[in-house]
PDB file of N, CA, C and O in Angstrom:
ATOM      1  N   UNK A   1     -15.003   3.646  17.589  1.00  0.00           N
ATOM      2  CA  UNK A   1     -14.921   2.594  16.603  1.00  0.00           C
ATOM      3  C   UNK A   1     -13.481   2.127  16.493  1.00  0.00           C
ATOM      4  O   UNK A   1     -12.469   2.828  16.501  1.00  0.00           O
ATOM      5  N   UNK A   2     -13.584   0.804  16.390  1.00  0.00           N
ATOM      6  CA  UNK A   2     -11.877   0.018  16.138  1.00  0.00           C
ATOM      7  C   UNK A   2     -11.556  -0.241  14.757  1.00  0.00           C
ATOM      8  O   UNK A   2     -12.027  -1.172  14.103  1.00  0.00           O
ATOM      9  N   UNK A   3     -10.874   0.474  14.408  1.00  0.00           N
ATOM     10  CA  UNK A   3     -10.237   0.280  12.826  1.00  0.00           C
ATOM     11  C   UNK A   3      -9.626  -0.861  13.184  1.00  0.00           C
ATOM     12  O   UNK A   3      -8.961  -1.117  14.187  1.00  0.00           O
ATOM     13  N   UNK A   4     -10.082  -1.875  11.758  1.00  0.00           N
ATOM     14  CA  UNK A   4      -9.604  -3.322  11.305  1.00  0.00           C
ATOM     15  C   UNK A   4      -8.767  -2.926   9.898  1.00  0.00           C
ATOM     16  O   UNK A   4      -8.526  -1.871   9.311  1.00  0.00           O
ATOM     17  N   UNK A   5      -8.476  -4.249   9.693  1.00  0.00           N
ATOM     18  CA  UNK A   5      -7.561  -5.120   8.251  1.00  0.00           C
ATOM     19  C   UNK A   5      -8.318  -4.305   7.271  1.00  0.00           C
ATOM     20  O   UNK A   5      -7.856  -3.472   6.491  1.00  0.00           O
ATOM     21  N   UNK A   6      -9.787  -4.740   7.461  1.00  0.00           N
ATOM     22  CA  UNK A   6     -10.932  -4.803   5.765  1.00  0.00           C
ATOM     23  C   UNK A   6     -11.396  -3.706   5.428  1.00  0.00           C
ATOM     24  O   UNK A   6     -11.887  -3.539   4.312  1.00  0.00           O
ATOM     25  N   UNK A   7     -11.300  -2.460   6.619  1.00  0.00           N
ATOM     26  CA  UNK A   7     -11.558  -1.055   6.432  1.00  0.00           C
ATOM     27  C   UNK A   7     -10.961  -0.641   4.620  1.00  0.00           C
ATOM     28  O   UNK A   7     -10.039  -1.322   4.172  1.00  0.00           O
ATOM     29  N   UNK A   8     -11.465   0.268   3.906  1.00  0.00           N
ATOM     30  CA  UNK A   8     -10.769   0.718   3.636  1.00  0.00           C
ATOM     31  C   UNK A   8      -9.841   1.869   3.791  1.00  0.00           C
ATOM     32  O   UNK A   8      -9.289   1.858   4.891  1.00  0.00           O
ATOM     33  N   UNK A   9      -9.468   2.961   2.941  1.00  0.00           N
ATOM     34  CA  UNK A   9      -8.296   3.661   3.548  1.00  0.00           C
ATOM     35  C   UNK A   9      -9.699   5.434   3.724  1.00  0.00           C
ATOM     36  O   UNK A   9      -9.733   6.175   4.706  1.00  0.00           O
ATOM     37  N   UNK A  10     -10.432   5.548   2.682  1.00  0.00           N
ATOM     38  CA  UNK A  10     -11.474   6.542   3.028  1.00  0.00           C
ATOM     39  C   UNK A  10     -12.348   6.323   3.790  1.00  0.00           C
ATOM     40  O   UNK A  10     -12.930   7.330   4.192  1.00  0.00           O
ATOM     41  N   UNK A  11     -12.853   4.925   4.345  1.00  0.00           N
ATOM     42  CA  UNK A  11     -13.383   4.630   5.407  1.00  0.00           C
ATOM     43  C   UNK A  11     -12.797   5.133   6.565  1.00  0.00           C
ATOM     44  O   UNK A  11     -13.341   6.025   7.216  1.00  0.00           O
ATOM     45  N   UNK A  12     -11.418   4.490   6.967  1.00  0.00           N
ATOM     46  CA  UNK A  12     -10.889   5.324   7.754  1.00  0.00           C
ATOM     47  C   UNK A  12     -10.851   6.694   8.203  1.00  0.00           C
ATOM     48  O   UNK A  12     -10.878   7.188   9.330  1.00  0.00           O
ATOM     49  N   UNK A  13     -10.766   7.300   6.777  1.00  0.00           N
ATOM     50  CA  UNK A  13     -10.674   9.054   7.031  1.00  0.00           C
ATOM     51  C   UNK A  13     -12.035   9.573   7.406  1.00  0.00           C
ATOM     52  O   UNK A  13     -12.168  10.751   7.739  1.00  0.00           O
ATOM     53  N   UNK A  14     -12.984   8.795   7.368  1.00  0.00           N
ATOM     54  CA  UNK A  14     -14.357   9.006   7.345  1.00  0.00           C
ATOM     55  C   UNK A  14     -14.723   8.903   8.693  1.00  0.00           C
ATOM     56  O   UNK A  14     -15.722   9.515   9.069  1.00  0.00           O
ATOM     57  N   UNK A  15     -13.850   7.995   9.750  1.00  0.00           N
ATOM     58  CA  UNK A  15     -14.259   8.140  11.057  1.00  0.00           C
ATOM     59  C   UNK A  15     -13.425   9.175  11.688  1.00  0.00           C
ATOM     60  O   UNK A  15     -13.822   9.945  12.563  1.00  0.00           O
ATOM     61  N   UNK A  16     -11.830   9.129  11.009  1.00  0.00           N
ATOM     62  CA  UNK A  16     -11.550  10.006  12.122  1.00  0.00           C
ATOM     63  C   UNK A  16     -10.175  10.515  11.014  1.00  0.00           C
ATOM     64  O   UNK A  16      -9.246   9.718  10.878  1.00  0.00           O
ATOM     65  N   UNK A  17     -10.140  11.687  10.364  1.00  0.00           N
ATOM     66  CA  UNK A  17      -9.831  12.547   9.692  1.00  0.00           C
ATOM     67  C   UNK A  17      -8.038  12.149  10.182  1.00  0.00           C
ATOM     68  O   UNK A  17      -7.192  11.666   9.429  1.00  0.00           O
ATOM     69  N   UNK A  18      -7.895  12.440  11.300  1.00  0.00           N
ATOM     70  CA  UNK A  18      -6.487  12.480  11.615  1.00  0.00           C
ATOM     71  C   UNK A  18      -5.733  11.689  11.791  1.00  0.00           C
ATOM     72  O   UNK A  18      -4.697  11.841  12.439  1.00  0.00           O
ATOM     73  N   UNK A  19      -6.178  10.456  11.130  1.00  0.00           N
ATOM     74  CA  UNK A  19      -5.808   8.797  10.646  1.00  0.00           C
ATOM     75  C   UNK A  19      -4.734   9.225   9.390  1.00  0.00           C
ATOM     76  O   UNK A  19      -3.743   8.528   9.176  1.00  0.00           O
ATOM     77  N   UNK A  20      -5.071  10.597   8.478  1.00  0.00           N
ATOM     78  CA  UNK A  20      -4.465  11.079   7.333  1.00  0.00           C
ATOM     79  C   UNK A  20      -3.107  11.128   7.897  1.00  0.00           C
ATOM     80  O   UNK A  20      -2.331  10.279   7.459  1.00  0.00           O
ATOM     81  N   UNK A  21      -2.533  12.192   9.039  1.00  0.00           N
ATOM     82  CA  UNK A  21      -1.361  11.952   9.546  1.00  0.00           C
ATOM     83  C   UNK A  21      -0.643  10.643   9.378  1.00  0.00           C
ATOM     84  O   UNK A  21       0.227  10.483   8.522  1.00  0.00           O
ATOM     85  N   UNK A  22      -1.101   9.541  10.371  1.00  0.00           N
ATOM     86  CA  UNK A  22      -0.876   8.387  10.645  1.00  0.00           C
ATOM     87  C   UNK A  22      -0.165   7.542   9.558  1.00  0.00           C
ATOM     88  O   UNK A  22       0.969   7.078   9.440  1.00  0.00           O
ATOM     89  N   UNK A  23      -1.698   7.529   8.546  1.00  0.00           N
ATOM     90  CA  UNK A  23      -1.135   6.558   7.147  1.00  0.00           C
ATOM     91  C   UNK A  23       0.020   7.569   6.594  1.00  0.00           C
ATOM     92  O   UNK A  23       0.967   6.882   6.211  1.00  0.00           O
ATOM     93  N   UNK A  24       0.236   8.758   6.444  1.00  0.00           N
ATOM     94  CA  UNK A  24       1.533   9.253   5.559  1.00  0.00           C
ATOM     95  C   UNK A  24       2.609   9.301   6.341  1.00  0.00           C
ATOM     96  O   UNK A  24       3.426  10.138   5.956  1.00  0.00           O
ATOM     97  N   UNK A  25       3.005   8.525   7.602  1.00  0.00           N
ATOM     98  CA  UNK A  25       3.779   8.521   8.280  1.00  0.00           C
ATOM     99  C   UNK A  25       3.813   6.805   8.071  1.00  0.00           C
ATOM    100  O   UNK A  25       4.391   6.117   8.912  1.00  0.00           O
ATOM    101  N   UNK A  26       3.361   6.384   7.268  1.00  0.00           N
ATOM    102  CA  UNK A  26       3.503   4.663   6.848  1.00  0.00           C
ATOM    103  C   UNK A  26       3.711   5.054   5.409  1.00  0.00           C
ATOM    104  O   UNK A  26       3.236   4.051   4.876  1.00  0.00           O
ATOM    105  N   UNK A  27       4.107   5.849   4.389  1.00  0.00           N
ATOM    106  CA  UNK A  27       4.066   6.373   3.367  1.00  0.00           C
ATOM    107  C   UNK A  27       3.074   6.396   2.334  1.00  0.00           C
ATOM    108  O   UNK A  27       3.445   6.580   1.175  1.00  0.00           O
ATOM    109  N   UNK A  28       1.690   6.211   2.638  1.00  0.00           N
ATOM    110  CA  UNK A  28       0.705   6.413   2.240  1.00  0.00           C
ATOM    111  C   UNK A  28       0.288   7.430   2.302  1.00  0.00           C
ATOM    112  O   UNK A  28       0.006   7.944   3.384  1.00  0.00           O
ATOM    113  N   UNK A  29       0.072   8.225   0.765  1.00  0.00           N
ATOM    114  CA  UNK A  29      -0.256   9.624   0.382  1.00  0.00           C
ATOM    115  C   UNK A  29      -1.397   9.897  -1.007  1.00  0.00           C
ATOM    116  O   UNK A  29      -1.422  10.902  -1.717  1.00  0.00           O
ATOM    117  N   UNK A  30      -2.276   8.691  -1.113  1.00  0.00           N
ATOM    118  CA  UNK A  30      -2.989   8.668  -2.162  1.00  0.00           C
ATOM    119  C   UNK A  30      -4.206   8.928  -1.838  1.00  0.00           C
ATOM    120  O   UNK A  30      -5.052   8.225  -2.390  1.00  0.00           O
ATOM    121  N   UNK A  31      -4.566   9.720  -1.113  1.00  0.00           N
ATOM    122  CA  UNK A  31      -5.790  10.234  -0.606  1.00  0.00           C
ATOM    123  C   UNK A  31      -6.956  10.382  -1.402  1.00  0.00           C
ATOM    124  O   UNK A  31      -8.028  10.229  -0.818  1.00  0.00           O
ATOM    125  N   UNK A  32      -6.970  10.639  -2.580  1.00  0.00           N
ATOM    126  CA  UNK A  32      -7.717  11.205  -3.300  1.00  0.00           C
ATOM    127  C   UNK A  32      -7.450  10.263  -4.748  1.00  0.00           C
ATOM    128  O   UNK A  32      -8.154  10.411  -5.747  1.00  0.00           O
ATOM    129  N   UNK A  33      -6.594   9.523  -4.688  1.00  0.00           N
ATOM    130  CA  UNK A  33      -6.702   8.366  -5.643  1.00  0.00           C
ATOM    131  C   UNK A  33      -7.644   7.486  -5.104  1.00  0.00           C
ATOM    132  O   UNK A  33      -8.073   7.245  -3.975  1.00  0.00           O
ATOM    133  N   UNK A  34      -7.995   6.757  -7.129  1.00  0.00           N
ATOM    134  CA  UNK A  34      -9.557   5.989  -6.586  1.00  0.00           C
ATOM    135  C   UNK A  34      -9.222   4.673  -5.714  1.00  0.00           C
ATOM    136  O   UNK A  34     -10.181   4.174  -5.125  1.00  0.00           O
ATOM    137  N   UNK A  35      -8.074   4.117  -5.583  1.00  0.00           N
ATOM    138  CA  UNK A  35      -8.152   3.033  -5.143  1.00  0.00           C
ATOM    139  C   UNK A  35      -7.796   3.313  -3.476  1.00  0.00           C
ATOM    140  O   UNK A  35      -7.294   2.499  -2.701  1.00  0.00           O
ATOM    141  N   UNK A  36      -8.256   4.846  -3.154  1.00  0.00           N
ATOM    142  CA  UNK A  36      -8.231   4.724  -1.540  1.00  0.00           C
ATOM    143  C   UNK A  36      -9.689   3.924  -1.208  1.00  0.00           C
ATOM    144  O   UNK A  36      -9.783   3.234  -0.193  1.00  0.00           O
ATOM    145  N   UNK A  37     -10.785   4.074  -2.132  1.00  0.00           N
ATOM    146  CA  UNK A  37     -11.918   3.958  -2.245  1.00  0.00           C
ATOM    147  C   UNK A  37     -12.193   2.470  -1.746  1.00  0.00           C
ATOM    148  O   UNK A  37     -12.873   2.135  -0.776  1.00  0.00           O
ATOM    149  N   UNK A  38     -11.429   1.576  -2.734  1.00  0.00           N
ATOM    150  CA  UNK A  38     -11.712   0.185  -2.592  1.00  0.00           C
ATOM    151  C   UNK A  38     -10.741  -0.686  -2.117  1.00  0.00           C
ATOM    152  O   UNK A  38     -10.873  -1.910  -2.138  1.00  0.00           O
ATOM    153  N   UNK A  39      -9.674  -0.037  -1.647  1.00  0.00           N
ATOM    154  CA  UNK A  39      -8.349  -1.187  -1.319  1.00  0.00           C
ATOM    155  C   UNK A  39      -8.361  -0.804   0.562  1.00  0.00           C
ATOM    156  O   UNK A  39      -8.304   0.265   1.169  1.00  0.00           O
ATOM    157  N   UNK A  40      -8.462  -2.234   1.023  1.00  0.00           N
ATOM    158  CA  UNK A  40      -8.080  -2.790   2.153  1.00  0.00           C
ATOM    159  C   UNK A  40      -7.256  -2.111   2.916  1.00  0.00           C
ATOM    160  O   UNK A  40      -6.301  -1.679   2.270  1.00  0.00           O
ATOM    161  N   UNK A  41      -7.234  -1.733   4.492  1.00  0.00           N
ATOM    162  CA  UNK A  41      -6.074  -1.433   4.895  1.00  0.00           C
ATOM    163  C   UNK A  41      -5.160  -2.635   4.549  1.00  0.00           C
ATOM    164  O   UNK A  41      -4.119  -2.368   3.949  1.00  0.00           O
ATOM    165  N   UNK A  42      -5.409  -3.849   4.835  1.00  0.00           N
ATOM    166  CA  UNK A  42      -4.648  -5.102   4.438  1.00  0.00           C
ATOM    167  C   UNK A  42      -3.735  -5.047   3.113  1.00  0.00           C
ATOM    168  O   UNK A  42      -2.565  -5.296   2.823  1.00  0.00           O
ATOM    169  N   UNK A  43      -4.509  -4.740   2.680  1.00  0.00           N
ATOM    170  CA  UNK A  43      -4.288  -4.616   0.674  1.00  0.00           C
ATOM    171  C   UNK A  43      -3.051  -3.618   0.593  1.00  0.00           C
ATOM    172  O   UNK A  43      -1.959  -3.943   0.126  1.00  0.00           O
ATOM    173  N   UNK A  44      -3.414  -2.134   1.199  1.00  0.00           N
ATOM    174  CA  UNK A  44      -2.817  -0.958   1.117  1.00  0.00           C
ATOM    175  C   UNK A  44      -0.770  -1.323   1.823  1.00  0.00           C
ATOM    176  O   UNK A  44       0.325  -1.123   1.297  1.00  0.00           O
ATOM    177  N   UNK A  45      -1.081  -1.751   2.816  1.00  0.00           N
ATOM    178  CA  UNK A  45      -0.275  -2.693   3.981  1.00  0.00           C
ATOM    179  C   UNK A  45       1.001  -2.910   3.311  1.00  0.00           C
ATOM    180  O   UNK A  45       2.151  -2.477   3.393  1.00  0.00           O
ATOM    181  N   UNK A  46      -0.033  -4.237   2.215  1.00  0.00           N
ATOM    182  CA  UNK A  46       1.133  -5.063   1.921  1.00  0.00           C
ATOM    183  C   UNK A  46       1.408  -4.070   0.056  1.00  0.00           C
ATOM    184  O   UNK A  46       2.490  -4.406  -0.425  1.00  0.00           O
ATOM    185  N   UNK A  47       0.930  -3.447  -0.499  1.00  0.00           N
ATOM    186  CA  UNK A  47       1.352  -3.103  -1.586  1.00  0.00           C
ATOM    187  C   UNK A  47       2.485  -1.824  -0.753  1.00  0.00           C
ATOM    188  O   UNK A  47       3.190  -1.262  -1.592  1.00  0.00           O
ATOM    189  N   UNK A  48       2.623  -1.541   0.091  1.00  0.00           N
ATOM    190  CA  UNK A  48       3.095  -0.345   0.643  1.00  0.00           C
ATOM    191  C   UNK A  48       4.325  -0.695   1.491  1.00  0.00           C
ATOM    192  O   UNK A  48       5.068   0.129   2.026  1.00  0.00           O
ATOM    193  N   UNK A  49       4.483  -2.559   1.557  1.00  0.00           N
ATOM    194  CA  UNK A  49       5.246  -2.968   2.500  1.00  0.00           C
ATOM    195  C   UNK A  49       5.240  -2.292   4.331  1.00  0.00           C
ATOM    196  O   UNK A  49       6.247  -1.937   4.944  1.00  0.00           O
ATOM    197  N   UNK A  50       4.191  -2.282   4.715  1.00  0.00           N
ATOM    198  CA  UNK A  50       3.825  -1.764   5.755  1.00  0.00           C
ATOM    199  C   UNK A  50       3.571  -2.681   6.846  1.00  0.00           C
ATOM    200  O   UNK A  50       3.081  -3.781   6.592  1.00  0.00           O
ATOM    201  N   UNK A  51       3.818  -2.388   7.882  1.00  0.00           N
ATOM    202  CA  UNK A  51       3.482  -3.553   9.225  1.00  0.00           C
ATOM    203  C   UNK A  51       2.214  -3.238   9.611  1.00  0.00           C
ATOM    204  O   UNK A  51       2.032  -2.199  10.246  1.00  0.00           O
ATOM    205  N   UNK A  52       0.978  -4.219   9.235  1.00  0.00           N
ATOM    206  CA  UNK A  52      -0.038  -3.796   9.096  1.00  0.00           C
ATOM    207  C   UNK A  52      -0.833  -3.622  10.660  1.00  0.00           C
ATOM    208  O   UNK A  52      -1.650  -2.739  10.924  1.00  0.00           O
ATOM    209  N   UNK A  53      -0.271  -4.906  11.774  1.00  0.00           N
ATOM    210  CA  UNK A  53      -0.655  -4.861  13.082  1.00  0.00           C
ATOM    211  C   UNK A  53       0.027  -3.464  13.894  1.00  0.00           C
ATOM    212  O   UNK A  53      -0.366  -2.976  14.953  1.00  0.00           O
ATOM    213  N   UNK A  54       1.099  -3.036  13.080  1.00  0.00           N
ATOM    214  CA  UNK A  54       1.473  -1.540  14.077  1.00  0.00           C
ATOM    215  C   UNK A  54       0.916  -0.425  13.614  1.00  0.00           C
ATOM    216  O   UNK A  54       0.588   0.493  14.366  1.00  0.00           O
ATOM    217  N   UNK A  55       0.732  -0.393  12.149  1.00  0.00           N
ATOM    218  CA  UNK A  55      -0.503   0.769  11.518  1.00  0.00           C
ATOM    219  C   UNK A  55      -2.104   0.364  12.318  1.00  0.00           C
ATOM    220  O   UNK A  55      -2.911   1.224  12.670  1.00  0.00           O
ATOM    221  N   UNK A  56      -2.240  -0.669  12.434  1.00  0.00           N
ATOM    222  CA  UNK A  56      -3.857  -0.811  13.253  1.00  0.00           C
ATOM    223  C   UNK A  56      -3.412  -0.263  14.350  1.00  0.00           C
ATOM    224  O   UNK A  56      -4.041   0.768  14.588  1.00  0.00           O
ATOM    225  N   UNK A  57      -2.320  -0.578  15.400  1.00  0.00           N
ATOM    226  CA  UNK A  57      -1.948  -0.054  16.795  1.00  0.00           C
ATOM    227  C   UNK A  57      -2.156   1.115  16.564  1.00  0.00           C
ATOM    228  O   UNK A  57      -3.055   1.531  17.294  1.00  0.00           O
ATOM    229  N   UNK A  58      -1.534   2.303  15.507  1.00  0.00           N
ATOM    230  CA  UNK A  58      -1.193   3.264  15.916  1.00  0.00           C
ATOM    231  C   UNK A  58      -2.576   3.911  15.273  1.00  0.00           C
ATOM    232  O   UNK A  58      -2.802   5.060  15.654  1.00  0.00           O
ATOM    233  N   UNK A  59      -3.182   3.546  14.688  1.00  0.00           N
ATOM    234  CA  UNK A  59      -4.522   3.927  14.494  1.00  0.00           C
ATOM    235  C   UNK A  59      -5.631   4.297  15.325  1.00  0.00           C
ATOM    236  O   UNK A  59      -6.229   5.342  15.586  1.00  0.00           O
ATOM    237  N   UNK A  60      -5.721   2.828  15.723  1.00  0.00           N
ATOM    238  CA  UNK A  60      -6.617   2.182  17.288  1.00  0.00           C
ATOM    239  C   UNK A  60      -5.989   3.361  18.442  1.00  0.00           C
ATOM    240  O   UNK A  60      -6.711   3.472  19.433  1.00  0.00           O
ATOM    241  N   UNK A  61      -4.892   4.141  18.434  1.00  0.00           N
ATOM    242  CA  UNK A  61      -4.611   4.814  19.482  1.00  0.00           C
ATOM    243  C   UNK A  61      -5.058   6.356  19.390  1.00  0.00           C
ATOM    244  O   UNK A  61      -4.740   7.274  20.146  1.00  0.00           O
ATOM    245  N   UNK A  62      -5.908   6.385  18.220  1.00  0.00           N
ATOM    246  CA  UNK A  62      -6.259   7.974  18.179  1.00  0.00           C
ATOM    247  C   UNK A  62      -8.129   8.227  19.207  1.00  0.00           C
ATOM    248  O   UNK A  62      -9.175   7.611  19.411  1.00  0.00           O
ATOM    249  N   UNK A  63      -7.713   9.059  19.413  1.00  0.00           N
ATOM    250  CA  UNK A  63      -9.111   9.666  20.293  1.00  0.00           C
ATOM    251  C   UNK A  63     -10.461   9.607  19.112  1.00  0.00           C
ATOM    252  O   UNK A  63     -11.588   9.976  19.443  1.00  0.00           O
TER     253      UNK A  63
END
């Protein structure tokens, strides 16, 4: 599966667990806050000031 923009951030963890690395190496560490639930990688991105096409790259590059 290709992680997009509209995913959210537990969606993500939901396909592939070791995405958790990834996002806290973009300083995203709210795992278990509710708004991993409903906020956008897009959303997350830009509240986080994050480069959202190199977090999809480096996402898209996990097994």
């Amino acid at each position: 599966m290709k992680f997009n923009k509209n995913m959210t951030i537990s969606e993500v963890l939901k396909v592939n667990k070791e995405a958790k690395t990834i996002l806290m190496g973009f300083g995203m560490h709210c795992f278990g806050c509710p708004m991993s639930t409903m906020e956008t990688l897009e959303e997350a991105s830009e509240s986080h000031n994050v480069d959202l096409e190199l977090m999809l790259e480096k996402l898209n590059q996990l097994k």
